[in-house]
C-alpha positions as CSV (number, residue, x, y, z in Angstrom):
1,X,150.4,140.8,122.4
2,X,147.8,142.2,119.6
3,X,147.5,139.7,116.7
4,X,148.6,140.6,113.5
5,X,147.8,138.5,110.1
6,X,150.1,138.6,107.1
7,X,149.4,137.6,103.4
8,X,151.8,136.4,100.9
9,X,150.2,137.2,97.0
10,X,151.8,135.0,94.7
11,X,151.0,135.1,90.9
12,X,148.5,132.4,89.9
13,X,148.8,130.9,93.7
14,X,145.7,131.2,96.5
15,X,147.1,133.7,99.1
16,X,148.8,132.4,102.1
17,X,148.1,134.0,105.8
18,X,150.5,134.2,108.2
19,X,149.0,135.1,111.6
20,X,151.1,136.2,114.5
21,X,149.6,133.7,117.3
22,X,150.3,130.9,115.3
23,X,152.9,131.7,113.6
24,X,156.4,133.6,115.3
25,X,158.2,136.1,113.0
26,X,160.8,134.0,111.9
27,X,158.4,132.1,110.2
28,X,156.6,134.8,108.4
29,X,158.3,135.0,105.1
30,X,159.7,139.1,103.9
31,X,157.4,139.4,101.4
32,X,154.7,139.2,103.3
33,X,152.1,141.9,103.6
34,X,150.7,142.8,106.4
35,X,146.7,143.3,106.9
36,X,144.1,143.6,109.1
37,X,141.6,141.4,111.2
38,X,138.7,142.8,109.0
39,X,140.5,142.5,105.8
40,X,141.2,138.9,106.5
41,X,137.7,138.3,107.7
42,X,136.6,139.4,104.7
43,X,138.3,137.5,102.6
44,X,137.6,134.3,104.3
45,X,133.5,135.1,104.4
46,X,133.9,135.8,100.5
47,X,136.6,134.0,99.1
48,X,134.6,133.4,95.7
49,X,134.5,137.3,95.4
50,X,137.8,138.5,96.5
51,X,141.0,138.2,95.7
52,X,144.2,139.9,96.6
53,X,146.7,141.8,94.1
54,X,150.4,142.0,94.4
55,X,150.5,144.9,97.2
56,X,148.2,143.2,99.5
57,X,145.3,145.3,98.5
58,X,141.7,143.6,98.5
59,X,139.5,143.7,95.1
60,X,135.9,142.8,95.2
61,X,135.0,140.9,92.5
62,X,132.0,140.9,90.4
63,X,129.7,137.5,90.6
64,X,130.0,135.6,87.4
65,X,126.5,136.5,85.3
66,X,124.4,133.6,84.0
67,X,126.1,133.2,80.4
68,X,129.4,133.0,82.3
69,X,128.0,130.0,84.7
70,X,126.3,128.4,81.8
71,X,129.8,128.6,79.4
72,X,131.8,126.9,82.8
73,X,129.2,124.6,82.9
74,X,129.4,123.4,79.1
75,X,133.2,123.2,78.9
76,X,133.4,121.5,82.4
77,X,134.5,117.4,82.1
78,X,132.1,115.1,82.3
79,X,131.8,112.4,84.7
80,X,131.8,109.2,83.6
81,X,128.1,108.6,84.7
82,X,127.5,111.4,82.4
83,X,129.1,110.6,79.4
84,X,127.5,106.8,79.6
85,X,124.0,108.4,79.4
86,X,124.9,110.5,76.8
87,X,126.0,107.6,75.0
88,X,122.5,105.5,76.2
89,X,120.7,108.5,74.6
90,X,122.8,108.2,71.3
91,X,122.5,104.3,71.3
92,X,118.4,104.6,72.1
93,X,118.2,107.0,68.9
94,X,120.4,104.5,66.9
95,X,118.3,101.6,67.7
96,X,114.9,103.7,66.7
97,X,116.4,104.6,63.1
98,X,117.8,101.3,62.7
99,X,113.8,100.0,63.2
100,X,112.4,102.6,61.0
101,X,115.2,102.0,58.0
102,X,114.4,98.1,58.5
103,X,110.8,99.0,57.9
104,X,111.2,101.3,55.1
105,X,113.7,98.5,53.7
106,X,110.7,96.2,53.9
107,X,108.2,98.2,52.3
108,X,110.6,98.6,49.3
109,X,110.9,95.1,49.4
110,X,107.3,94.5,49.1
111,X,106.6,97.0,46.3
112,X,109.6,95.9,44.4
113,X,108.1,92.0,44.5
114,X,104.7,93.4,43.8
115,X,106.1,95.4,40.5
116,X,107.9,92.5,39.7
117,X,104.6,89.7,39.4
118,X,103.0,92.6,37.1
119,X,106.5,92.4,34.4
């Protein structure tokens, strides 16, 4: 017996495949669509490009471009070994101002004692 692979396309849901040596018809939902070898193959070779719509047909997608990649990248979460060198960073740069504020502090210090001994 030829195999034969099915799909079910659901909204918003990966597609789910259905082929006959694995699976017997009264398993394979109604909805499902069926397609062939190649079409599957396909799919399964470039699932990052492809995607199914409702009838079962097979769009190639285009490859996201650079500013796409780098806007996923920015608004993905950040790990938490991420965030705590962020926060090193932030903590480093505190610490640097805090020294140079303490040393203007000082300076004003010392020119407002010096003014002082000439009133």
């Amino acid at each position: 017996m030829e195999r034969k692979i099915f799909v079910v396309v659901k909204e918003n849901e990966l597609p789910r495949f259905y082929p006959t040596d694995l699976h017997d018809a009264d398993s394979i939902p109604k909805s499902a669509i069926q397609i062939t070898e190649d079409v599957w193959q396909d799919y399964l070779s470039n699932q990052h490009l492809r995607k199914f719509n409702s009838t079962g047909d097979l769009l190639i997608l285009d490859p996201p471009t650079q500013e796409e990649l780098d806007e996923i990248e920015a608004n993905r979460p950040r790990t938490d070994a991420e965030k705590i060198a962020v926060l090193e960073s932030y903590n480093a740069s505190l610490q640097q101002l805090n020294m140079q504020l303490e040393q203007r502090l000082q300076a004003t210090e010392s020119a407002v004692l010096t003014i002082m001994d000439f009133i």
